[in-house]
PAVEX-128352 format. One record per residue: y, x, z of N, C-alpha, C in turn; residue number from 1. Coordinates in steps of 0.02 Angstrom, whole numbers. Layout:
BEGIN
PT	Y	X	Z	Y	X	Z	Y	X	Z	NUM
...
***
This chain:
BEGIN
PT	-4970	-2175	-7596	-4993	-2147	-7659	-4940	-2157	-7712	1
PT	-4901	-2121	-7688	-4847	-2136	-7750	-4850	-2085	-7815	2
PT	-4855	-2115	-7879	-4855	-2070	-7916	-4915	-2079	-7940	3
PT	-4953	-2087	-7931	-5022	-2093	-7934	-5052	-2165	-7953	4
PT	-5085	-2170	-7998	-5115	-2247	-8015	-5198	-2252	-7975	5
PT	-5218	-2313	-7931	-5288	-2292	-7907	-5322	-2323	-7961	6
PT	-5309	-2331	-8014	-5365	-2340	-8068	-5316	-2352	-8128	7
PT	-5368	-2315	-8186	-5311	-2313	-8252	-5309	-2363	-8284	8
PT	-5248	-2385	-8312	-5227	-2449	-8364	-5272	-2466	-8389	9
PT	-5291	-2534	-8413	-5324	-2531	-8460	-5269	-2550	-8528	10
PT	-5293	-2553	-8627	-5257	-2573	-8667	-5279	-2616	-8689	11
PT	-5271	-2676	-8687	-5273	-2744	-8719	-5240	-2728	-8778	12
PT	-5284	-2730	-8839	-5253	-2735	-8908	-5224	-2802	-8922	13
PT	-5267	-2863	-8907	-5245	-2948	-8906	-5181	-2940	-8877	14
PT	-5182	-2917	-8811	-5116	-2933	-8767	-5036	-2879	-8805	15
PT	-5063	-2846	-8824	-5001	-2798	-8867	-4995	-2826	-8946	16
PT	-5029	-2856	-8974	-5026	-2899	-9022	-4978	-2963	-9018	17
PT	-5004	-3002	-8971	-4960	-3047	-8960	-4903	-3035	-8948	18
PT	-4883	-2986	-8899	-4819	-2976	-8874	-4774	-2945	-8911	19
PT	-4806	-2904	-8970	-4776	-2905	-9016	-4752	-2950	-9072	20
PT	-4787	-2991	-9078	-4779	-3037	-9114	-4705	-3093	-9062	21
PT	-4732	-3111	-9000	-4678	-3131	-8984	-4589	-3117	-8952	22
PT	-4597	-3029	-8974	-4538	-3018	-8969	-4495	-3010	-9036	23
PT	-4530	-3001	-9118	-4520	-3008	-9169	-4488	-3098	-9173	24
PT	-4530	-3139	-9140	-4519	-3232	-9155	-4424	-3230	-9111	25
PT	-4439	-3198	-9050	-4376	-3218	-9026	-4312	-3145	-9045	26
PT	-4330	-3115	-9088	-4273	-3068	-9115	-4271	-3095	-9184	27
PT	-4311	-3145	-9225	-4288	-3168	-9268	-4241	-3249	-9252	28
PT	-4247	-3261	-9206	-4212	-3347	-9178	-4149	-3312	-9166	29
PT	-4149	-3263	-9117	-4075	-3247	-9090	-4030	-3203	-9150	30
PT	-4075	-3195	-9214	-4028	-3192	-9268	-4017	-3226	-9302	31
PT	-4053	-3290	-9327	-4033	-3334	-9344	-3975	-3372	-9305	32
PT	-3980	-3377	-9260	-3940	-3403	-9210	-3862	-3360	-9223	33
PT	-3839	-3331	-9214	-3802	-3284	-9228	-3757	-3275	-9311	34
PT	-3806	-3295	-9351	-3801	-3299	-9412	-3762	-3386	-9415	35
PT	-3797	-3431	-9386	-3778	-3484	-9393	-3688	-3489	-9357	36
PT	-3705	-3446	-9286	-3635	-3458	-9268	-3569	-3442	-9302	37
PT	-3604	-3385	-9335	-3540	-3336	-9381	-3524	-3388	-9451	38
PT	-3573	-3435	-9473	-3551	-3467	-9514	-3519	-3546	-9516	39
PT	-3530	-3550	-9447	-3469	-3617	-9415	-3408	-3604	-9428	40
PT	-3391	-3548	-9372	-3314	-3563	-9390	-3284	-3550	-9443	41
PT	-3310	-3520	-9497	-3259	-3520	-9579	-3251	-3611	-9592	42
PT	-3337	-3619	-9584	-3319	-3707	-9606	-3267	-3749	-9557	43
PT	-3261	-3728	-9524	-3203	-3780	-9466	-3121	-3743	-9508	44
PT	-3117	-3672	-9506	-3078	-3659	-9532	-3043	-3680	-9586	45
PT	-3096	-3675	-9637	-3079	-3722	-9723	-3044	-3787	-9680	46
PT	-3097	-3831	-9660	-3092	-3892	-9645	-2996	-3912	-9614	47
PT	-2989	-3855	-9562	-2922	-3889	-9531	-2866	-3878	-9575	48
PT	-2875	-3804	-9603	-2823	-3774	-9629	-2807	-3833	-9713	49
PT	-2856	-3868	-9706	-2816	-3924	-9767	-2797	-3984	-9752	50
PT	-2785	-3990	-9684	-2711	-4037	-9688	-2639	-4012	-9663	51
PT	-2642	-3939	-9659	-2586	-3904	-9654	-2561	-3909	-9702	52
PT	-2496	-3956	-9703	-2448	-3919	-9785	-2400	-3853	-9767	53
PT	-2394	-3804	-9821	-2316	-3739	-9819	-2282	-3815	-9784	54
PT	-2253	-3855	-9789	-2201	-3886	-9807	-2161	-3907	-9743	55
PT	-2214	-3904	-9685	-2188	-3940	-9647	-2188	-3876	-9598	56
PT	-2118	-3865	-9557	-2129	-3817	-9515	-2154	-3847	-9472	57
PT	-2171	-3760	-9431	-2215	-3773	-9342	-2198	-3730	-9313	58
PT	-2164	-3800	-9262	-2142	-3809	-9172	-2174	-3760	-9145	59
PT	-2121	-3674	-9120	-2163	-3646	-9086	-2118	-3696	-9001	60
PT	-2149	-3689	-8958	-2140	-3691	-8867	-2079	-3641	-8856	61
PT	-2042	-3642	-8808	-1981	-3589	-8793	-2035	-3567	-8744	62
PT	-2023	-3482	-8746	-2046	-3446	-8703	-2048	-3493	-8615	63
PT	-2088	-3461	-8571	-2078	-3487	-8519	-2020	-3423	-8460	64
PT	-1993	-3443	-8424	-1919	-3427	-8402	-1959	-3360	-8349	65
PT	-1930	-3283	-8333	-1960	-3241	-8315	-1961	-3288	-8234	66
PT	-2009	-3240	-8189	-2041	-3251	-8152	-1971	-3237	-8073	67
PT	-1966	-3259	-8017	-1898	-3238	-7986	-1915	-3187	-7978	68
PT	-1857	-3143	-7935	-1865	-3085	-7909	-1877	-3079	-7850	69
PT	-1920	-3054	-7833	-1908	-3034	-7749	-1911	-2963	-7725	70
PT	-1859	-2976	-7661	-1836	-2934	-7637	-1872	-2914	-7558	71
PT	-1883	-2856	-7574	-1927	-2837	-7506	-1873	-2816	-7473	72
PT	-1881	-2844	-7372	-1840	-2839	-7356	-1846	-2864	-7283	73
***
């Protein structure tokens, strides 16, 4: 019987209530959440970028040396 329901839905107004309600609770957390993350890293940012002085240069690493060649053969 595909396609076919052997008896029709019923609608729980309680049960569509709630579930509305609890997909509003967890789309407001995962924006808060989100909100909170986006406002970490400026504060870490402020935070490091003031014990950087202009004054003192920075040590880049020398590239690393190309890779050998090989020869098919």
């Amino acid at each position: 019987m595909r396609g076919k329901s052997s008896e029709s839905l019923q609608f729980d107004p309680e049960i569509e209530k709630t579930a509305k309600v609890n997909c509003k609770e967890a789309k407001e957390a995962r924006q808060s959440a989100r909100l909170a993350i986006l406002e970490q890293p400026s504060q870490e940012e402020e935070s490091s970028s003031s014990y950087i002085s202009e004054e003192e240069p920075i040590e880049m690493a020398a590239p690393p040396p190309p890779p050998p060649r090989r020869n098919l053969g």
